[in-house]
C-alpha positions as CSV (number, residue, x, y, z in Angstrom):
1,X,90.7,-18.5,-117.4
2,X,88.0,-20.0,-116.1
3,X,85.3,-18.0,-114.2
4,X,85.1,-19.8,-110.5
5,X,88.8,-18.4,-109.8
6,X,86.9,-15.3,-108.6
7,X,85.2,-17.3,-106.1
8,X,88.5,-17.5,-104.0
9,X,89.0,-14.3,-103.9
10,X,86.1,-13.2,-102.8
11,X,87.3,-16.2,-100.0
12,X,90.1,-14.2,-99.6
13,X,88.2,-10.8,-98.7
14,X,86.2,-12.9,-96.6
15,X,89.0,-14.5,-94.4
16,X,90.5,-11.1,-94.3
17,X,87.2,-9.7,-92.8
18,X,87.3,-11.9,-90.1
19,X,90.3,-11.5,-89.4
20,X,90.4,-7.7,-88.8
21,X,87.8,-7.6,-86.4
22,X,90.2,-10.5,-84.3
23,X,93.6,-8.1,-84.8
24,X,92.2,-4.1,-84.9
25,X,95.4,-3.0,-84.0
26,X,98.0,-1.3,-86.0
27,X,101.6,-2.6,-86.6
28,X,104.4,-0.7,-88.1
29,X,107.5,-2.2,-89.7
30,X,109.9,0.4,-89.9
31,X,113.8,0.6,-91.7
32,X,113.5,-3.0,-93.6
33,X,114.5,-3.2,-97.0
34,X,111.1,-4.2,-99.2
35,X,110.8,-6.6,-101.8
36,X,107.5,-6.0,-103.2
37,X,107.3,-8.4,-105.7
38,X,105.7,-5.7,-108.5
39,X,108.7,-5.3,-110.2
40,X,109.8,-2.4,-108.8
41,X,113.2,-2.1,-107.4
42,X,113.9,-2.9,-103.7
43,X,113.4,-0.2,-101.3
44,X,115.2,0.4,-98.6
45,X,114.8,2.1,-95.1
46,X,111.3,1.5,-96.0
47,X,108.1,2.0,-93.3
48,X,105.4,-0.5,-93.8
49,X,101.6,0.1,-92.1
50,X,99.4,-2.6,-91.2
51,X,95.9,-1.5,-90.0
52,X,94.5,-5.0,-88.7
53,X,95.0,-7.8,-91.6
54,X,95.5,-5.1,-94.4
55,X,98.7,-3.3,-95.7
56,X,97.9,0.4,-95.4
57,X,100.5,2.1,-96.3
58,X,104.0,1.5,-97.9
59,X,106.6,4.0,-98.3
60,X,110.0,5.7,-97.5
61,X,110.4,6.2,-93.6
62,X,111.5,9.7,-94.0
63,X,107.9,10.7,-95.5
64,X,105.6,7.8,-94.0
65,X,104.1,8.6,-90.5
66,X,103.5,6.0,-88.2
67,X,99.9,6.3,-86.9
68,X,99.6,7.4,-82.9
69,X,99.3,3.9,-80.7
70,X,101.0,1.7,-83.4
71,X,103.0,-1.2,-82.6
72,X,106.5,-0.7,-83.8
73,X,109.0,-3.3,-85.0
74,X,112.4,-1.9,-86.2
75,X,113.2,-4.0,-89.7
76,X,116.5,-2.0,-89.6
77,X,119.1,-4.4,-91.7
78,X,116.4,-6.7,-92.1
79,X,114.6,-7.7,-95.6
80,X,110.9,-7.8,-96.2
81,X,108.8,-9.2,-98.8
82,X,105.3,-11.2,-99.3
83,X,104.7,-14.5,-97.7
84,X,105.3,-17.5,-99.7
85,X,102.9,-19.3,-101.5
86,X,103.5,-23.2,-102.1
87,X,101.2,-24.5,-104.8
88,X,102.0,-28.6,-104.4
89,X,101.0,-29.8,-101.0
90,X,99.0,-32.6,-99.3
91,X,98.0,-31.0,-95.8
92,X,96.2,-33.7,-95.1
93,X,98.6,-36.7,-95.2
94,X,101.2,-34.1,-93.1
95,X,98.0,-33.7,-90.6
96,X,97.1,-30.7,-88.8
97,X,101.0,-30.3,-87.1
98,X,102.1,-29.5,-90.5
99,X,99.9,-26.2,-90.4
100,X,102.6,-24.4,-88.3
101,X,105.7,-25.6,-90.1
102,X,104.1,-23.3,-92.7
103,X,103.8,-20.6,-91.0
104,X,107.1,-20.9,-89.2
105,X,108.8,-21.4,-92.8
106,X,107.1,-18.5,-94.3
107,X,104.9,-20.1,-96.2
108,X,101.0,-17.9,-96.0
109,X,99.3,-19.8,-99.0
110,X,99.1,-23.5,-99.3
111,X,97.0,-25.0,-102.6
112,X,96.3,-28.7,-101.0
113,X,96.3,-30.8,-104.2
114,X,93.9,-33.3,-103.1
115,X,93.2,-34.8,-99.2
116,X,90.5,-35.3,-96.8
117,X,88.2,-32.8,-97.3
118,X,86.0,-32.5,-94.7
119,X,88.7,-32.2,-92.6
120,X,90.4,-29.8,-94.6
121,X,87.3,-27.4,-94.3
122,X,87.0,-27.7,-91.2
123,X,91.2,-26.9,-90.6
124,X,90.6,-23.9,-93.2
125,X,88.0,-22.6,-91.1
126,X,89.7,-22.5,-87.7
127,X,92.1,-20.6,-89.3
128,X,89.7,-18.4,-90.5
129,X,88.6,-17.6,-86.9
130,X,91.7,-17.6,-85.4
131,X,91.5,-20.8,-83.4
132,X,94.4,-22.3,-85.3
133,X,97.8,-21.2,-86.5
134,X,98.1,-21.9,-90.0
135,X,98.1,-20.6,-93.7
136,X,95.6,-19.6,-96.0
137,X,94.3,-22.8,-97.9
138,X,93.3,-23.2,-101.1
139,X,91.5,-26.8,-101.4
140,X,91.1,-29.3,-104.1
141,X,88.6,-31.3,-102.3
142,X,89.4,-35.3,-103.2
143,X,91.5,-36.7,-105.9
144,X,90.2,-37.8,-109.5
145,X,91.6,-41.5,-110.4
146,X,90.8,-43.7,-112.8
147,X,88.4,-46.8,-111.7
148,X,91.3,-48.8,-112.6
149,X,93.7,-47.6,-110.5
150,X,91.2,-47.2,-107.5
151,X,90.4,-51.1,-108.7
152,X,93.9,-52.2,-108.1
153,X,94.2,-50.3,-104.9
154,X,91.1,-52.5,-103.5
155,X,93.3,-55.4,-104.5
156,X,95.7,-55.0,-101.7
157,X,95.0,-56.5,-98.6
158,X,93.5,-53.7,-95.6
159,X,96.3,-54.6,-93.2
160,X,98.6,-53.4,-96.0
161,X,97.0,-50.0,-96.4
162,X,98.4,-47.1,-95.1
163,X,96.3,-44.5,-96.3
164,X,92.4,-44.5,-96.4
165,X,92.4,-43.8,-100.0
166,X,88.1,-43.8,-100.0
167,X,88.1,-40.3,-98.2
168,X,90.5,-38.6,-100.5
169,X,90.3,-40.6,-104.1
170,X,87.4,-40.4,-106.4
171,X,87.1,-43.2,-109.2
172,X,86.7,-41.7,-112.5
173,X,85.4,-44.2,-115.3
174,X,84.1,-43.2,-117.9
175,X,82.4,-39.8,-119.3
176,X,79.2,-40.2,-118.2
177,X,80.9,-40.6,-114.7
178,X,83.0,-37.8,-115.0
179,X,80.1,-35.6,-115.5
180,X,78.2,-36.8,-113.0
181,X,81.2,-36.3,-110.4
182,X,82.0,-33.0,-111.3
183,X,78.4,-31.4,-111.1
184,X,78.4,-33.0,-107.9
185,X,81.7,-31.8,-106.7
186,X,81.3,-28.3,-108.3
187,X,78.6,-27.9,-105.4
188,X,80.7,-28.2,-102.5
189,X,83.6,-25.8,-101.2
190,X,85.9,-26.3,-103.1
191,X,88.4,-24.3,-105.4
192,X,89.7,-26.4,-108.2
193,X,89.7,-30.3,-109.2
194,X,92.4,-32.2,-109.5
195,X,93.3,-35.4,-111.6
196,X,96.2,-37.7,-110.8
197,X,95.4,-40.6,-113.1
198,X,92.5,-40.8,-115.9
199,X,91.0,-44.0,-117.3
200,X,91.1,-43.1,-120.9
201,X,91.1,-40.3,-123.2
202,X,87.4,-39.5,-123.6
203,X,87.1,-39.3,-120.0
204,X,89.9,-37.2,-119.5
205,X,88.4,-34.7,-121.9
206,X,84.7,-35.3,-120.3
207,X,86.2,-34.2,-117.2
208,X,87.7,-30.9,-118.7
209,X,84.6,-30.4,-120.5
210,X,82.7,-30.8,-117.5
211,X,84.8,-28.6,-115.1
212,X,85.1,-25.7,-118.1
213,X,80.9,-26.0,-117.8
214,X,81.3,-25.0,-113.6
215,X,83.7,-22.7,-114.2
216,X,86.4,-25.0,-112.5
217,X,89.9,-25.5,-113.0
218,X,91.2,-28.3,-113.5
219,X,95.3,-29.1,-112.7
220,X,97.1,-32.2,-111.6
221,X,99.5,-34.9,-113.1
222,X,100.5,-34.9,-117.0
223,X,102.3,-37.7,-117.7
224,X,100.0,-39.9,-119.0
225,X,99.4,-37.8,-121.9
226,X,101.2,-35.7,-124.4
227,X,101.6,-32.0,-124.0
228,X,99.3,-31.5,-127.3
229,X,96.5,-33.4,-125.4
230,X,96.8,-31.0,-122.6
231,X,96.3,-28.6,-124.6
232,X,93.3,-29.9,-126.8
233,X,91.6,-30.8,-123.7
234,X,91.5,-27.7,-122.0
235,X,93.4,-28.9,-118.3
236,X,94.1,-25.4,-116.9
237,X,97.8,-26.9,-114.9
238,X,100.2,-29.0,-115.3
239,X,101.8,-30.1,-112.3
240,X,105.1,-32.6,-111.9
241,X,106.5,-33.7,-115.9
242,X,105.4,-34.8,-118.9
243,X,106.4,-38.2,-120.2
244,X,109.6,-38.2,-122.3
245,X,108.6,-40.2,-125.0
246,X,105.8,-37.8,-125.0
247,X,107.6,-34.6,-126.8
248,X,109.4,-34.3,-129.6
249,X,112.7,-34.3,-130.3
250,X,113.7,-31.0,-131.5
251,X,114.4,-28.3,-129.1
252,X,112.9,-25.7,-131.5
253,X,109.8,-27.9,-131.4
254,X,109.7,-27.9,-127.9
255,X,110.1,-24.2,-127.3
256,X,107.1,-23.6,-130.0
257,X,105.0,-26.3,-127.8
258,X,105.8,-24.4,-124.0
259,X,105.0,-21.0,-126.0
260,X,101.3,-22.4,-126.8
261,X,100.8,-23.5,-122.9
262,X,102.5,-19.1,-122.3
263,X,99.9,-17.8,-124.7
264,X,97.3,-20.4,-122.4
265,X,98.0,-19.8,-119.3
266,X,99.2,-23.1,-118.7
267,X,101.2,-23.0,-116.0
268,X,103.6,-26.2,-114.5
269,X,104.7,-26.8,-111.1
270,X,107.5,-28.7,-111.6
271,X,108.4,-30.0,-107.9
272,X,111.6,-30.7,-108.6
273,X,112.9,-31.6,-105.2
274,X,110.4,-34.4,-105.0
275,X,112.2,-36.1,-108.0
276,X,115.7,-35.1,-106.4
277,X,114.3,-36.4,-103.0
278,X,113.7,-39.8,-104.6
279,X,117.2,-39.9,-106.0
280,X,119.0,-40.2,-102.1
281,X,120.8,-43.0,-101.2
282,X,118.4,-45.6,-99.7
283,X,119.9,-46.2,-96.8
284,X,119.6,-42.5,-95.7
285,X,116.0,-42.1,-96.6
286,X,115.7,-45.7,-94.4
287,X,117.2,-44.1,-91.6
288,X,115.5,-40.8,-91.8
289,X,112.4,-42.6,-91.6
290,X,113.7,-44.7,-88.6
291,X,115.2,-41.2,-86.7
292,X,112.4,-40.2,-84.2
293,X,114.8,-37.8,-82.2
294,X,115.9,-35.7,-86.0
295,X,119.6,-36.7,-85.5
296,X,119.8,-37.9,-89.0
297,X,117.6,-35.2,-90.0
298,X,116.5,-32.5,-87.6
299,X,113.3,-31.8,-89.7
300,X,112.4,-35.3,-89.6
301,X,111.4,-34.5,-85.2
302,X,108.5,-32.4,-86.8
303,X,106.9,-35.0,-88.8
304,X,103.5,-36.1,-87.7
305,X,102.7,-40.5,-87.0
306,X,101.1,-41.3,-90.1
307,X,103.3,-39.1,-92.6
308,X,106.3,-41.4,-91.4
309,X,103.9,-44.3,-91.3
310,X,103.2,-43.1,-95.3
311,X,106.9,-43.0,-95.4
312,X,107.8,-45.9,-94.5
313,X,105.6,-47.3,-97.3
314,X,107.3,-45.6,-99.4
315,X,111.0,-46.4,-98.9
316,X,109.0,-50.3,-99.2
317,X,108.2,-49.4,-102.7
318,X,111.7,-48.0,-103.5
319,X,114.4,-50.2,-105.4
320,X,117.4,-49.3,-107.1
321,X,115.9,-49.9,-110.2
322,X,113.7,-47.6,-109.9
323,X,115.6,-45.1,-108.6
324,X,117.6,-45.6,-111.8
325,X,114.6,-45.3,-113.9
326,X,114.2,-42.0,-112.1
327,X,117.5,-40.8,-112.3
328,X,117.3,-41.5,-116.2
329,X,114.8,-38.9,-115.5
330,X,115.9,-36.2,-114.0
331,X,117.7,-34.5,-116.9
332,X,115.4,-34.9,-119.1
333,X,112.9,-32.9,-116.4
334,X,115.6,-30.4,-115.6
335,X,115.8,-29.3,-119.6
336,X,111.8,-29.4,-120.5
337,X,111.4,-27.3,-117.2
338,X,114.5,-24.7,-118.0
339,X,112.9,-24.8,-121.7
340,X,109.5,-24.2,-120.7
341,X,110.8,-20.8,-118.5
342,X,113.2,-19.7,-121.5
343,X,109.7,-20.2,-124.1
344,X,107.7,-18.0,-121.3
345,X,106.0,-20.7,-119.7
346,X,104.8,-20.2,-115.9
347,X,107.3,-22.4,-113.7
348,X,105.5,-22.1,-110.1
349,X,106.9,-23.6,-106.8
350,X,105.3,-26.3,-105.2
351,X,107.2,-28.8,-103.5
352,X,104.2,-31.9,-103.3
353,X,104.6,-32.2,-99.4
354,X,104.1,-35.7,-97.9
355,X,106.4,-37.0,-100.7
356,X,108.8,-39.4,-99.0
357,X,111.8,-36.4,-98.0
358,X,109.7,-33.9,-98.6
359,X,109.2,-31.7,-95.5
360,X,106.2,-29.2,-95.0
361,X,107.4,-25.7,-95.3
362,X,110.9,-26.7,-95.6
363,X,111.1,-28.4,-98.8
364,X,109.8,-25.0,-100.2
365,X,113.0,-23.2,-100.0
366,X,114.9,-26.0,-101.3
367,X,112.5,-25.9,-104.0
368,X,113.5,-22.1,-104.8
369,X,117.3,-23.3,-104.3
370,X,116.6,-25.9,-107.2
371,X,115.1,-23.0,-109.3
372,X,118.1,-20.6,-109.1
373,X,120.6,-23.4,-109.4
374,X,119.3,-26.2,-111.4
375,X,117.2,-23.9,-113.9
376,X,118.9,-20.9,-113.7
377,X,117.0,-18.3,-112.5
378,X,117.7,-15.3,-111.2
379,X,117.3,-15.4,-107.0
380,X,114.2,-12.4,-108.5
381,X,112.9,-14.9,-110.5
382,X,112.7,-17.7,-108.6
383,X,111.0,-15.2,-105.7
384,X,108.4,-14.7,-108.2
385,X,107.5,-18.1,-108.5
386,X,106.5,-18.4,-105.0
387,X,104.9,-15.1,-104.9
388,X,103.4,-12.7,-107.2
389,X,103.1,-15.4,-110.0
390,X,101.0,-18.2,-108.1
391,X,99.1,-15.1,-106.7
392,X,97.6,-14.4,-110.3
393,X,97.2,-18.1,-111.3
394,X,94.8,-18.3,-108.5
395,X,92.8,-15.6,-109.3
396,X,94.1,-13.6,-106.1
397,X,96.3,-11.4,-107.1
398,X,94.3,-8.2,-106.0
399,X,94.7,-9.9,-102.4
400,X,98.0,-11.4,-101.9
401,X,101.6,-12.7,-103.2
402,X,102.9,-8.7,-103.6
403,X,103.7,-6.0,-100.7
404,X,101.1,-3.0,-101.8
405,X,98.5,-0.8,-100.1
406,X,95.6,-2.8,-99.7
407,X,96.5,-6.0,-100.1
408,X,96.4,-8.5,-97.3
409,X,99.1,-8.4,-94.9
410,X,101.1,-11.5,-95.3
411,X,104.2,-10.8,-95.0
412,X,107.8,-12.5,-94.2
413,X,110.9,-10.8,-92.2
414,X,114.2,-12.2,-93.6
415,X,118.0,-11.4,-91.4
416,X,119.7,-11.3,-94.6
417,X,119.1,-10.7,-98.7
418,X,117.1,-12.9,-100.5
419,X,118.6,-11.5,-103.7
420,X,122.2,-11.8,-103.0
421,X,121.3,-15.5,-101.9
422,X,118.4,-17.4,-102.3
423,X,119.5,-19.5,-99.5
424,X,118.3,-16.9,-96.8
425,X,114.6,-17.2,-97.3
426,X,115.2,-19.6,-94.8
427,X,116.9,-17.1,-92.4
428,X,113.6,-16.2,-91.0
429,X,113.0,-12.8,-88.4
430,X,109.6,-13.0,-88.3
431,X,106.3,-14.2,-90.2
432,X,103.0,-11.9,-90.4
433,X,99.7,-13.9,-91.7
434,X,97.0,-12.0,-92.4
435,X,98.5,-8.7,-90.1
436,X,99.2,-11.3,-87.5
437,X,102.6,-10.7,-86.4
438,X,105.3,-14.0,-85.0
439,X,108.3,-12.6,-84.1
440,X,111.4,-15.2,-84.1
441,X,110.1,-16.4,-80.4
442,X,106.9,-16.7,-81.4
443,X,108.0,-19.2,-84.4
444,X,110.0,-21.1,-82.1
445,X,107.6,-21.7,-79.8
446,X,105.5,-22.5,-82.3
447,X,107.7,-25.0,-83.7
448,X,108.0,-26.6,-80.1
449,X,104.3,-27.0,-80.1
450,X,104.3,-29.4,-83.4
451,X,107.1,-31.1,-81.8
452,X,104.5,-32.1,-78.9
453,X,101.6,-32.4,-81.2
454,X,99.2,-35.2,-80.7
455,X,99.4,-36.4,-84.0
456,X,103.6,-36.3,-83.7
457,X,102.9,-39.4,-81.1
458,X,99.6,-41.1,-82.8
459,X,98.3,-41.4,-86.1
460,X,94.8,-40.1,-86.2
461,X,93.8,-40.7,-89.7
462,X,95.4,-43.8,-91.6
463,X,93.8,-46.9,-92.3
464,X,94.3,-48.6,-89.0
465,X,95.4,-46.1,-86.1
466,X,98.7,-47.0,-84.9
467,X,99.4,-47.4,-81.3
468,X,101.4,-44.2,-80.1
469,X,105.6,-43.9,-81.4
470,X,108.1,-45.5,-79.4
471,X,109.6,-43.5,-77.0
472,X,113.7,-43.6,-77.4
């Protein structure tokens, strides 16, 4: 574990500072059934106390009093636990729209994995104060990529770009760079670094080595090396798959390998429904790109301009032969990732949002559906994964991702149980962020307002802006 994880939360504390003195009030939920997430039981008829962005009390509603003045919200029937945390997001290729669709799918905790980040501060900050509606963000800062790859991106002509890759790649080539780029990034607010593709293996260690020296983590994209160079390097996540022709053969191998990155701390977010996202029929992910009005797709009315601009570069880029390349894939992923869980590996949700299909908020449930279907997990389990478990990987466990006195009030109301279904995560009551409360109107109102969203109509941020959508 590497020191700097304390820095966010102490960011945490801080966020919840400011936003007590905004929401002083009390709110008490009273008769839900709570799913704490500390691996105690459910408890039902429960009373929960929230004294301005902190839970203050948690108990049976027979023996817990509701303070004099308090709001009251009867959770009667209803099902409580902590807000979700999604740990493979790109907030700023979904724009600032997306922000809601968090919130309004439960989501509290976002960890952008690389994006603009100027404007990523400056989003994370109007949260902070209350001027937006959004989750709590854990940022990245820019992209590490190799000089090759930022080389060949150069090569294609500007009229072809879609996204401004100079304000969110950094080009990585060689160790004395690497060094040099991480001092300079460890200096900025930031929480972590992450690497998508590495120019060779002594930079890829330079950059571990360098990060390890800032007390940095460092997590991002795998593939290009073998699990044992993960290791020997020091990379403190591993998120998407490793390369097949990467691990051995022999299951018991395998097992032995995901129990060195348990005893780590080496934790993968597999983002399964990215890979199962690619796998659709092409002529439905064409015409969910072409459906303004969400008739194909209702989600797909929430998106903002230059996501489906992105998208539509993407579907470009997608054959059938490579969809069979990735569907040669898939079970391959499916047994390393069920593998790594059964060896005692950390298997975290993240669904990498702005992926063609890949919807912000959304995508996170069907994430936790994949978990609990595809891999087998208990509906518990898979919870975890999005709660309590991220919670500790990013140092913030003492703040958020379980339902206990003192921690941070983010919390999300479910209709039906979670347990019995995994499915009704998505059947969504209410959403409190940091002791804010958004009752069911609230969330649809809020969802109207990205519907309408400026950047639903123009894209503000891509390499050329793009006159506003048709109307149809």
């Amino acid at each position: 574990m590497r020191a700097r994880v304390t820095t966010l939360l102490g960011l945490l504390v801080a966020v919840s500072a400011v936003s007590a003195q905004s929401v002083p009030t009390t709110l008490v939920i009273r008769g839900a059934t709570v799913i704490a997430m500390t691996g105690a039981p459910p408890l039902s008829n429960a009373t929960v106390v929230i004294r301005g962005d902190r839970i203050a009390a948690v108990g049976p509603s027979a023996v817990t009093p509701i303070p004099n003045g308090a709001r009251l919200l009867d959770g009667t029937g209803r099902y409580l636990l902590p807000g979700l945390i999604e740990m493979h997001a790109h907030v700023s290729k979904a724009r600032a729209s997306s922000l809601g669709l968090f919130v309004a799918n439960g989501v509290t905790t976002v960890r952008d994995m690389g994006g603009d980040h100027d404007e990523l501060l400056g989003w994370r900050r109007e949260i902070r104060a209350g001027r937006r509606i959004g989750p709590r963000l854990v940022i990245a800062g820019p992209y590490l990529e190799s000089a090759d790859n930022i080389a060949r991106m150069r090569k294609d002509p500007v009229h072809e770009r879609v996204e401004p890759f100079e304000r969110l790649r950094i080009a990585v080539g060689s160790p004395d760079e690497a060094r040099r780029i991480v001092r300079a990034l460890a200096i900025k607010e930031l929480d972590f670094l992450k690497i998508r593709t590495v120019q060779d293996m002594a930079t890829y260690r330079a950059i571990n080595d360098a990060a390890e020296e800032q007390g940095l983590k460092v997590v991002g994209h795998v593939s290009q090396f073998s699990p044992e160079a993960v290791l020997e390097a020091g990379q403190d996540g591993a998120d998407h798959f490793f390369a097949p022709d990467t691990l051995n053969p022999s299951r018991e191998q395998r097992l032995q390998l995901w129990r060195r990155f348990a005893e780590r701390g080496v934790p993968n977010v597999p983002t399964l429904v990215t890979l199962r996202a690619a796998l659709a029929p092409l002529d439905r992910l064409k015409a969910v790109v072409d459906d303004l009005h969400g008739r194909v797709e209702p989600r797909r009315r929430y998106l903002s301009r230059f996501m489906v601009q992105d998208w539509k570069e993407q579907v470009l880029e997608t054959s059938s032969e490579r969809q069979d390349l990735l569907r040669s894939l898939w079970d391959r992923v499916v047994r390393d990732t069920r593998e790594m869980h059964e060896a005692g590996m950390e298997v975290l949700a993240g669904s990498d949002v702005a992926v063609l299909d890949v919807y912000p908020g959304w995508s996170l449930h069907d994430e936790l559906g994949l978990f609990v279907d595809v891999l087998g997990m208990s509906p518990m389990e898979a919870l975890e994964r999005a709660t309590r478990r991220p919670a500790r990987f990013l140092g913030a466990a003492d703040a958020i991702g379980t339902i206990e006195r003192g921690k941070i009030a983010d919390l999300l109301l479910l209709t039906h149980d979670p347990l019995n279904d995994i499915g009704n995560t998505r059947r969504i009551a209410g959403v409190v962020v940091a002791g804010v409360m958004h009752d069911r109107a609230a969330l649809d109102r809020l969802l109207a307002s990205v519907e309408v969203a400026p950047d639903r109509r123009r894209d503000n941020w891509g390499r050329y802006r793009s006159v506003p959508a048709p109307q149809r």
